[in-house]
MISEFI-471701 format. One line per 10 residues: number of its first residue (from 1); for each residue x, y, z of N, C-alpha, C. Coordinates in Angstrom, 2 decimals, always signed. Each point is the difference from the previous one (the first is absolute). Example, Ala and Ser with C-alpha at 12.3 -4.5 7.8 and 13.67 -1.06 7.14 Angstrom:
% residues 2
1 = +13.19/-5.69/+7.80/-0.89/+1.19/+0.00/+0.90/+1.20/+0.00  -0.35/+1.05/-0.72/+0.82/+1.19/+0.06/-0.77/+1.09/+0.73 .
This chain:
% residues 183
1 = -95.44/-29.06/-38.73/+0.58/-1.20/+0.56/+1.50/-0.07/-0.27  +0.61/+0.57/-1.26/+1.62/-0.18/-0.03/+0.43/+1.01/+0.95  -1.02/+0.94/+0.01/+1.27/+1.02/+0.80/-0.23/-0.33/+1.13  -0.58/-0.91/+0.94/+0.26/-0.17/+1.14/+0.47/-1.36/+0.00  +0.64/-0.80/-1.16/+0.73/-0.93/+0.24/+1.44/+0.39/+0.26  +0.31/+0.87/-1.10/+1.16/+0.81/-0.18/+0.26/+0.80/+1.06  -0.73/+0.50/+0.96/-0.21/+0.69/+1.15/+0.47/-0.75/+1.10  -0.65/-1.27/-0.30/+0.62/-1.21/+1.01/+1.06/-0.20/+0.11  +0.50/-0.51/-1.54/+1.46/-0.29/-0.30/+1.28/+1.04/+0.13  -0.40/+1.19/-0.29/+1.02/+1.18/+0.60/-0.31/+0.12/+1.46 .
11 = -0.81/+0.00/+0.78/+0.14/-0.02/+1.47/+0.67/-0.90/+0.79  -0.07/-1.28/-0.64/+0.03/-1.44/+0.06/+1.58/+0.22/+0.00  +0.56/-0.18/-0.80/+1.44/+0.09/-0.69/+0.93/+0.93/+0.66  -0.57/+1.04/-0.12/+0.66/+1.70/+0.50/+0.33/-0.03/+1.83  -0.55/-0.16/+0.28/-0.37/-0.72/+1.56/+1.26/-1.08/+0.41  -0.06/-0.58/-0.94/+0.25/-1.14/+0.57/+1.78/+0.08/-0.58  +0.39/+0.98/-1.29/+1.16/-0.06/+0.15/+0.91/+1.36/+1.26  -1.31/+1.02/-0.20/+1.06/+0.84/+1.20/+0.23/-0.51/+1.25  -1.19/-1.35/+0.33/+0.57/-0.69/+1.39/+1.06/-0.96/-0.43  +0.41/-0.31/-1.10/+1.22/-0.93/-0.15/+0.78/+1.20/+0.15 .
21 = +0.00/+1.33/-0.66/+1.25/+0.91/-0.15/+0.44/+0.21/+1.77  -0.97/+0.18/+0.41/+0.35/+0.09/+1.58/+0.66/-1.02/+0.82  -0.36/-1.27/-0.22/+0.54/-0.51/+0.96/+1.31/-0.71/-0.57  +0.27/+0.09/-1.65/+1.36/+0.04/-0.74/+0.57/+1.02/+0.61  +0.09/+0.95/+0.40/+0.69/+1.37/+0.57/-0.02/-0.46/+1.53  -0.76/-0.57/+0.52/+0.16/-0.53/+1.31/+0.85/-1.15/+0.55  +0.14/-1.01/-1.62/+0.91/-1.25/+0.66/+1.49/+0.69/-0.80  +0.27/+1.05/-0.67/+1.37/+0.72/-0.50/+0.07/+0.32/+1.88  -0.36/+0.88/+0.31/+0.18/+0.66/+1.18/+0.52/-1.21/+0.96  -0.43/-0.75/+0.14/+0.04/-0.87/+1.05/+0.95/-1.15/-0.70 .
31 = +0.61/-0.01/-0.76/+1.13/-0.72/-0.69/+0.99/+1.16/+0.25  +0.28/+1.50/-0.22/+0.84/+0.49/+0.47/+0.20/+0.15/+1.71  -0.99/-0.38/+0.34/+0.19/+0.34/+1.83/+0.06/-1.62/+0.76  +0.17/-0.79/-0.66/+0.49/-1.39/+1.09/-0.76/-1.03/-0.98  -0.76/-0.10/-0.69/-0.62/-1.16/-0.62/+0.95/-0.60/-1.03  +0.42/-1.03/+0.51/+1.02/-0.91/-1.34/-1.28/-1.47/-0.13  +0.04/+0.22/-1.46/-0.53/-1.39/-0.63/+1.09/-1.25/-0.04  -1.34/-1.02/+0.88/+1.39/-1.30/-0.21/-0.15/-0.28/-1.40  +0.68/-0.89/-0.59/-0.03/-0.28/-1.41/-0.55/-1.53/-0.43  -1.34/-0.28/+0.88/-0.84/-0.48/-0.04/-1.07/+0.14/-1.26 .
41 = -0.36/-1.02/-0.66/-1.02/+0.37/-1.41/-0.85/-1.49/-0.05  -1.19/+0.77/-0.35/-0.74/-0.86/-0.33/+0.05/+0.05/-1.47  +0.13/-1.28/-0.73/-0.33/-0.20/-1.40/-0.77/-1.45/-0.42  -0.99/+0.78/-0.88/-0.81/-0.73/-0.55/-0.52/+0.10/-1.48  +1.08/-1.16/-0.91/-0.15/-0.34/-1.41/+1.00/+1.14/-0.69  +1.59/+0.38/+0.61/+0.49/+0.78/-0.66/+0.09/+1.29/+0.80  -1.08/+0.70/+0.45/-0.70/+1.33/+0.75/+0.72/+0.36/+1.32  +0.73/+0.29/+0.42/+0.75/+0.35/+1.33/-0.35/+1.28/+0.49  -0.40/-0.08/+1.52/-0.54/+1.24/+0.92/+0.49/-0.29/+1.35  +1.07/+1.16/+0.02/+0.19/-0.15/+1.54/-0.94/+0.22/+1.09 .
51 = +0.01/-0.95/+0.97/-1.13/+0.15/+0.93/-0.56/+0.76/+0.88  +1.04/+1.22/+0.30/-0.43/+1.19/+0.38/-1.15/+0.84/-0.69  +0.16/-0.19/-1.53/-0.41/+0.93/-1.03/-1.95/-0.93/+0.20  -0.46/-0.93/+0.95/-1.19/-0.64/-0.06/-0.65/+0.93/+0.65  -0.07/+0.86/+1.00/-0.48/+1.17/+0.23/-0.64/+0.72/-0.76  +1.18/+0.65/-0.75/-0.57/+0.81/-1.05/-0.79/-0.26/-1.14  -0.24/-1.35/+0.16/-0.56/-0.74/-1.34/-1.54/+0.03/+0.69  -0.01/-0.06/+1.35/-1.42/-0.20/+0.82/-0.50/+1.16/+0.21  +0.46/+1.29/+0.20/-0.66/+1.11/-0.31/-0.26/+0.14/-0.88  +0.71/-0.48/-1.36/-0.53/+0.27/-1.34/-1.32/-0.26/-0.39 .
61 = +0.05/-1.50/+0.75/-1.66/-0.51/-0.18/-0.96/+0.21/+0.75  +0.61/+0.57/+1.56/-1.05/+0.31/+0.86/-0.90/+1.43/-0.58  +0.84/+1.06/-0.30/+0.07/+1.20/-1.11/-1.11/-0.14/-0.70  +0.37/-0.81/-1.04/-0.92/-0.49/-1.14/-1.65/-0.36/+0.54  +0.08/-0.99/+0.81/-1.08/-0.42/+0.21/-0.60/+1.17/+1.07  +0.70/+0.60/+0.51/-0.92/+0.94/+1.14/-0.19/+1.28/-1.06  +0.35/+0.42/-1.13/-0.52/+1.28/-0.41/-0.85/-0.94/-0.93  +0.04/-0.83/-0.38/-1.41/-0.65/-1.16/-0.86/+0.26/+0.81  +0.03/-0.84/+1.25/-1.46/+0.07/+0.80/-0.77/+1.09/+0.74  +1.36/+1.11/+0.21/-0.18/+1.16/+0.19/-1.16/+0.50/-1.61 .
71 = +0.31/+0.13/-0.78/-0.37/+0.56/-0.70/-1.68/-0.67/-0.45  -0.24/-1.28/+0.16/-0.90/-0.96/-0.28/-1.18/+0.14/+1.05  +0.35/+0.96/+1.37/-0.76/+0.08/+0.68/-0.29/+1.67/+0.05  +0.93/+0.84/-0.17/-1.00/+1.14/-0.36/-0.63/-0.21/-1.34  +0.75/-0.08/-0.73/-1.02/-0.05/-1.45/-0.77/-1.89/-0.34  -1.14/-0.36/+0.42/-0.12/-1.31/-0.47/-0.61/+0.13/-1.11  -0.43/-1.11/-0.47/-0.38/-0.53/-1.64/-1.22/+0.61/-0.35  -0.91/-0.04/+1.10/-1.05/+0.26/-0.44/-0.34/+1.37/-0.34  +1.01/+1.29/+0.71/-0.07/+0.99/-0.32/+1.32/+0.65/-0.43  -0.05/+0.86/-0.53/+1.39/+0.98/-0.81/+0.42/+0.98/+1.01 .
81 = +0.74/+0.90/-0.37/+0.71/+0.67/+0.74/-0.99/+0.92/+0.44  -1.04/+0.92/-1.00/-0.74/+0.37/-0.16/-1.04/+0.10/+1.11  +0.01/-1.30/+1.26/-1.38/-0.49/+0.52/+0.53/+1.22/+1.13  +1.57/-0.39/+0.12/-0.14/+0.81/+1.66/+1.46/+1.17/-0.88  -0.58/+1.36/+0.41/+0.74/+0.82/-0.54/+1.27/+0.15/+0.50  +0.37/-0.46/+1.50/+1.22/+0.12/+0.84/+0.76/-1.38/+0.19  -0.05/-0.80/-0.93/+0.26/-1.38/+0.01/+1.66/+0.28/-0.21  -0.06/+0.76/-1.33/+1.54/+0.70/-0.12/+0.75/+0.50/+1.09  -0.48/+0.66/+0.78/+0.75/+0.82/+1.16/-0.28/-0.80/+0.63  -0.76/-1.16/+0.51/+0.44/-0.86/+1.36/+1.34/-1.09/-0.95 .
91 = -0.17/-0.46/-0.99/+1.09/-0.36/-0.03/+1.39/+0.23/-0.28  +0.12/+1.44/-0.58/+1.29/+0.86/+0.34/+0.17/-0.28/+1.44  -0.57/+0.62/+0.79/-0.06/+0.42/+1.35/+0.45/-1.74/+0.51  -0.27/-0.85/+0.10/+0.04/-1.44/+0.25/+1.77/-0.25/-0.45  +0.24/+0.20/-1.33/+1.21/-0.02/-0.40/+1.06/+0.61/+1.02  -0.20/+1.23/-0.05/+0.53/+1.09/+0.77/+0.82/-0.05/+1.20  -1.50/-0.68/+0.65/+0.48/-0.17/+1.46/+0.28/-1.35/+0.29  +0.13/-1.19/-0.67/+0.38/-0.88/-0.21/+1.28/-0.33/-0.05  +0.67/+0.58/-1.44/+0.88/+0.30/-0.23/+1.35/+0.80/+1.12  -0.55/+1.24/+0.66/+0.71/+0.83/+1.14/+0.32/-1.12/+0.99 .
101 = -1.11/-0.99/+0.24/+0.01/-0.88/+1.42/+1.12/-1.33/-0.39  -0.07/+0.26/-1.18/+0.98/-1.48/-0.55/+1.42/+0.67/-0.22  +0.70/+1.09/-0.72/+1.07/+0.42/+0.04/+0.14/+0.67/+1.54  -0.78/+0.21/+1.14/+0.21/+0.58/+1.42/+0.68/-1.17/+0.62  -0.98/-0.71/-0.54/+0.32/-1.92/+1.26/+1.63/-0.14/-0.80  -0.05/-0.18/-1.00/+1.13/-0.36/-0.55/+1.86/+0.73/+0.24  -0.57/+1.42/+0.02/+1.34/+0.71/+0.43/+0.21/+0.13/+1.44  -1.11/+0.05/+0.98/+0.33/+0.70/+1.18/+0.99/-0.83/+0.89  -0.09/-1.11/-0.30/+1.55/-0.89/+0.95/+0.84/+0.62/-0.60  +0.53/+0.09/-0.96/+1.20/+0.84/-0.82/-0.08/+1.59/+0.54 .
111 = -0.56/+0.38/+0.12/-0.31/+1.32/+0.51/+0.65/+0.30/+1.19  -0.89/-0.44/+1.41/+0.55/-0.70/+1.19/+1.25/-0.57/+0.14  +0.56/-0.45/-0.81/+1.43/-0.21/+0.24/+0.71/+0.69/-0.49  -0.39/+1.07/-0.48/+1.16/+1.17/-0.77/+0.48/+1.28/+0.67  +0.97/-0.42/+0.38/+1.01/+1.26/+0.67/-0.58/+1.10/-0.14  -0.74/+0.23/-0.64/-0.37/+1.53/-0.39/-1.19/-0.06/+0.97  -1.21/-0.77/-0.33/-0.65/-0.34/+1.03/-0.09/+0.60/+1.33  +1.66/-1.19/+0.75/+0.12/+0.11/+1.42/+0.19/+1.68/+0.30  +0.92/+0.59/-1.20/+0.48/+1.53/+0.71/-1.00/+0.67/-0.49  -0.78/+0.29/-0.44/-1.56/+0.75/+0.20/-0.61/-0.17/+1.34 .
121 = -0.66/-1.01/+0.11/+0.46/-1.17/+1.27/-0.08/+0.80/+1.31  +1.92/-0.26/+0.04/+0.65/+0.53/+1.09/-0.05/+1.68/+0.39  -0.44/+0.45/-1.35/-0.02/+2.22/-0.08/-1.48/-0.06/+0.76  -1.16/-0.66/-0.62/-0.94/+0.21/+0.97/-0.53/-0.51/+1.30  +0.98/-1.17/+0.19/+0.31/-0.24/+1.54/+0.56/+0.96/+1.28  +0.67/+0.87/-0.94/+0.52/+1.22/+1.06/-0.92/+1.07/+0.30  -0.43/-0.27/-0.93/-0.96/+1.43/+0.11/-1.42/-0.83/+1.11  -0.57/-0.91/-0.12/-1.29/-0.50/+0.88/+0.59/-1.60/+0.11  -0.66/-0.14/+1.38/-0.23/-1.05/+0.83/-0.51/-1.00/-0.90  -1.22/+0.18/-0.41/-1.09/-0.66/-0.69/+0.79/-0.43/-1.50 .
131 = +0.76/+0.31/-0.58/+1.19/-0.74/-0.96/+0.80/-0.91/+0.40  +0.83/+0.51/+1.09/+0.51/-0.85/+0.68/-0.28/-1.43/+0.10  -1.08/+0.33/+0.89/-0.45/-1.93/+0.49/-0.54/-0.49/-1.25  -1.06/+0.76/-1.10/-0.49/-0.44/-1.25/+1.28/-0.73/-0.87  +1.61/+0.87/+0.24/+0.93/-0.79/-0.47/+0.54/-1.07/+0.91  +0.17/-0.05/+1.16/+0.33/-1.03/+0.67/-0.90/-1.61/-0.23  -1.46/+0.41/+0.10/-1.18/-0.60/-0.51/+0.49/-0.88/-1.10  +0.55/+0.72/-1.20/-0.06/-0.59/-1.45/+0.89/-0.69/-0.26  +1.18/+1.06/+0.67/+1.53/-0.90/+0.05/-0.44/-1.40/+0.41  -0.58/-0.90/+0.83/-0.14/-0.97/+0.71/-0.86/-0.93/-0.67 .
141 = -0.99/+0.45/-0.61/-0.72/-0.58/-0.53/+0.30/-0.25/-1.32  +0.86/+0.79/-0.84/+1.14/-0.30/-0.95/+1.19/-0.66/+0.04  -0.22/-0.40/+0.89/+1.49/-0.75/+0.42/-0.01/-1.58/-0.20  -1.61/-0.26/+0.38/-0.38/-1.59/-0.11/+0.02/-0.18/-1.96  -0.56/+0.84/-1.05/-0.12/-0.24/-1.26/+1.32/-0.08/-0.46  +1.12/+1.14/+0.54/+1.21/+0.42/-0.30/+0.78/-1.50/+0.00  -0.33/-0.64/+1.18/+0.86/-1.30/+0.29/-0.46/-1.09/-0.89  -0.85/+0.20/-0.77/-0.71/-1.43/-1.05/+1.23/-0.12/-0.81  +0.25/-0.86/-0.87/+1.01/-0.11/-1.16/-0.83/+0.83/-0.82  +1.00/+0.22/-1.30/-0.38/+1.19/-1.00/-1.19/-0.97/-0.76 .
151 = -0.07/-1.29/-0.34/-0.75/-0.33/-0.94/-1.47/-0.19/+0.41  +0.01/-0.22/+1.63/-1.31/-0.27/+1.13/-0.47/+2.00/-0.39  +0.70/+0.85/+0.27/-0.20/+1.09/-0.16/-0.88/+0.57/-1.26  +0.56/-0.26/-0.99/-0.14/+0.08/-1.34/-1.41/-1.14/-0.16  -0.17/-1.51/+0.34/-1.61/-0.36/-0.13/-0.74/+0.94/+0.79  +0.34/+0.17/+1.17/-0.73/+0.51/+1.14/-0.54/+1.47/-0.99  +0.56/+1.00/-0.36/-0.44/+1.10/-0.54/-0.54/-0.50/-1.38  +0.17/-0.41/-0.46/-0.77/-0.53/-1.33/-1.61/-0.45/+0.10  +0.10/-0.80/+1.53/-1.76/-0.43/+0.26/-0.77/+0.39/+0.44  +0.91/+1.37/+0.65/-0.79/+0.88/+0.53/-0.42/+1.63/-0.91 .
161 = +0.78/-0.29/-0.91/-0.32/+1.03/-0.49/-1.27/-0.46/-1.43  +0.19/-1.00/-0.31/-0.94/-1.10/-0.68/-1.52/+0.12/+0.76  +0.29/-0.97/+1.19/-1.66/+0.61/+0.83/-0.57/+1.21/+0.09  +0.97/+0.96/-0.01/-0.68/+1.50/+0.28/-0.58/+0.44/-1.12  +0.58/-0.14/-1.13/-0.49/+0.50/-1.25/-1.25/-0.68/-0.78  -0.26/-1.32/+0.57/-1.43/-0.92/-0.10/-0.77/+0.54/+1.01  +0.57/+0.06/+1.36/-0.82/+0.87/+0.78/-1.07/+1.28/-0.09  +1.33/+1.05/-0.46/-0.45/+1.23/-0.25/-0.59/+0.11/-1.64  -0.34/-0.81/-0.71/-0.40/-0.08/-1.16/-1.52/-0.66/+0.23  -0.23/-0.62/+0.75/-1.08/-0.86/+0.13/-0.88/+1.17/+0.82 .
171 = +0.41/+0.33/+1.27/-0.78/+1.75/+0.46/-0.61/+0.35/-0.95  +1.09/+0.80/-0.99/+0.15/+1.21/-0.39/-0.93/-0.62/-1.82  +0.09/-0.91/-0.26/-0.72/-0.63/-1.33/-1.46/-0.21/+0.67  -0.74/-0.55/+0.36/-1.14/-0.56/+0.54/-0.89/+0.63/+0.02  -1.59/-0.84/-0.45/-0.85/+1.11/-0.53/-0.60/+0.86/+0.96  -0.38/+1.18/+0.06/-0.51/+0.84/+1.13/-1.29/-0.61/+0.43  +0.26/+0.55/+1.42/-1.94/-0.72/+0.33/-1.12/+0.78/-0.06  -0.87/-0.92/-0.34/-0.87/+1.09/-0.56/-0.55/+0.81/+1.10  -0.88/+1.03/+0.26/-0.77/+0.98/+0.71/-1.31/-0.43/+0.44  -0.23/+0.00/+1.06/-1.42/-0.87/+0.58/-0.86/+1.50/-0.51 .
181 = -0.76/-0.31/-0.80/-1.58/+1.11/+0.15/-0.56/-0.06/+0.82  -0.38/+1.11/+0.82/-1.06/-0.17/+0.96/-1.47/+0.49/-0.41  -1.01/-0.88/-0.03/-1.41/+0.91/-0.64/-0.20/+0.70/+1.27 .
């Protein structure tokens, strides 16, 4: 029973700070490329937090509470780790791809708008048709997010990269179904 509390609590924890390390590396990025904080703060009893930084405080807890329950539903109470031998590897695997879908959602507007991007881009536009319009395509449809203000930008990728990772965690955690016997 400790080691799968402790099991909890390092999954629990571990989880939940490399998705803070990520999307700390995501609002640096996006503070060097157009995001200015107004100097707006909420304080309460002394405690001051600028209000941008409420985001990051809501993944913290969304984090938290989605790898507890992650973990509470492959392994429940009544049985140990022990009951199902691959409980471990579905929830690596759950992490995993969780994780990929939450730092993907999170960088790829930054991505898409990076010069480097467009001239990759533009080299395999010359070469096929089918790049071409796929870039003409994207250009356009990047153009409507491009025009949001930086801070609409910045929630906008934050809730989406938030849903995906509850999304793809909830899949990828969930208990398998069982196998109909046929007599």
């Amino acid at each position: 029973m400790a080691s799968n509390s402790a099991a909890k609590l390092l999954s629990v924890v571990g989880v939940t700070v490399i998705v803070l390390l990520i999307d700390f590396l995501s609002v640096l990025y996006a503070t060097s490329h157009g995001l200015t904080f107004n100097n707006q703060n909420l304080s309460l009893d002394g405690f001051t937090l600028a209000l941008e930084w409420l985001p990051f405080i809501g993944v913290a807890f969304v984090s938290l509470v989605l790898w507890y329950e992650a973990f509470v539903r492959i392994f429940p109470r009544r049985t140990g780790p022990e009951a199902d031998p691959l409980a471990y590897l579905r929830l690596l695997r759950g992490i995993v791809f969780a994780l990929a879908a939450f730092a993907w959602l999170l960088l790829i507007p930054y991505i898409l708008g990076s010069d480097w991007f467009w001239a990759k881009l533009s080299d395999l536009s010359r070469s096929t048709n089918l790049f071409r319009d796929f870039g003409t395509w994207l250009l356009g449809a990047e153009a409507k997010f491009i025009g949001l203000d930086a801070i609409w930008q910045y929630s906008t990728v934050q809730i989406l990269a938030v849903g995906a990772m509850v999304l793809v965690a909830w899949l990828f955690t969930r208990q398998p179904r069982r196998i109909k016997k046929f007599r």
